[in-house]
N, C-alpha and C positions, 0 to 999 in steps of 0.2 A: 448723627454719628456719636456714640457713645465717647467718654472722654479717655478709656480704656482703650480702646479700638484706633483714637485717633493717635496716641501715642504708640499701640502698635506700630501703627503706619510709619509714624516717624523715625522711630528705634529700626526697623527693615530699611527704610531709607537709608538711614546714616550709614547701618552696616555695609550697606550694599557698594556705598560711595567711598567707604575705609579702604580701599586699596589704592586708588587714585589718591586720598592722600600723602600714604605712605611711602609715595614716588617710586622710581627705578628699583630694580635690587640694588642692596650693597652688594653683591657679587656676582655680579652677572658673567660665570663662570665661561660661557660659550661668543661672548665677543673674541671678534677676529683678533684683533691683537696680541688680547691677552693668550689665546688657545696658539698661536703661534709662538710666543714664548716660549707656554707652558710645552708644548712639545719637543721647541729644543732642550729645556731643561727636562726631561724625559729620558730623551736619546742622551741626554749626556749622563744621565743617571746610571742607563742601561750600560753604558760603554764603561762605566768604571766599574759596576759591575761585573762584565765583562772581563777585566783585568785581572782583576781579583780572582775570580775563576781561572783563567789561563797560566796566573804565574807574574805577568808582567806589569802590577801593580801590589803591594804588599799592603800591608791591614790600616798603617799606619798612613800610606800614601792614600788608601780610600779614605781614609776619614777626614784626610785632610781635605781634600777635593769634593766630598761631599756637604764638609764645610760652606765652603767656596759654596756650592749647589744652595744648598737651604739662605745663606746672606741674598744671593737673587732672588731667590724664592719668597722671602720675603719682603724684600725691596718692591715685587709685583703687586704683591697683594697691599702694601701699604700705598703703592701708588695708585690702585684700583680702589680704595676705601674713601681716597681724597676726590674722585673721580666718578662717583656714582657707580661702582662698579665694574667704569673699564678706564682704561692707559691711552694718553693720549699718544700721539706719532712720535714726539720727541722721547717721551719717557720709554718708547718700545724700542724708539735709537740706540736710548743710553740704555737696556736691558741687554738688547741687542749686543751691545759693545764689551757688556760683563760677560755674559756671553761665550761670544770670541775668544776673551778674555782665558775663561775656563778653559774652554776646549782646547786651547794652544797647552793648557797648563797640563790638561790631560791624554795629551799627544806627548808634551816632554817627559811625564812620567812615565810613562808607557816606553817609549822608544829612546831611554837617556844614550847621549851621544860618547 
């Protein structure tokens, strides 16, 4: 074998094996945890959008709460970066709980007593 040729071989090797290097995604956007989040914060996107539309959020209240939205939002993905990509149980807790968090904040907006 030509010394050409065997270095072919080698160079298609290694390429072939570059992915297995490279490990996991950093974002492996369709883990369960993380896609469960990402859909509460969704819906909660939607419902202050919502608001806004109806009357019973004003421009000033959306931006505030959409604030709020994007700080989780980012909080997800810096905790998925540390993570190969996805969140473990406790940190979907603590996502979880900001959360909640929101939505109570954008129920009291919406419906001030």
């Amino acid at each position: 074998m030509s010394a050409h040729l065997k270095l072919a071989v080698i160079v298609c090797a290694l390429l072939a094996a570059a992915p297995a290097w490279a490990g996991p995604s950093r974002w492996q956007r369709n883990h369960s945890r993380r896609t469960e989040v990402n859909q509460r914060l969704g819906n909660q996107d939607r419902r202050i959008r919502q608001g806004v539309a109806k009357g019973t959020l004003t421009p000033g209240q959306a931006q505030a709460l959409h604030q709020e939205d994007r700080q989780v939002r980012q909080e997800e993905r810096d905790m998925a970066a540390q993570n190969g990509g996805h969140i473990t149980r406790q940190e979907q807790r603590t996502l979880n709980q900001q959360e909640n968090r929101l939505s109570r904040n954008i129920h009291a907006e919406k419906h001030p007593q």
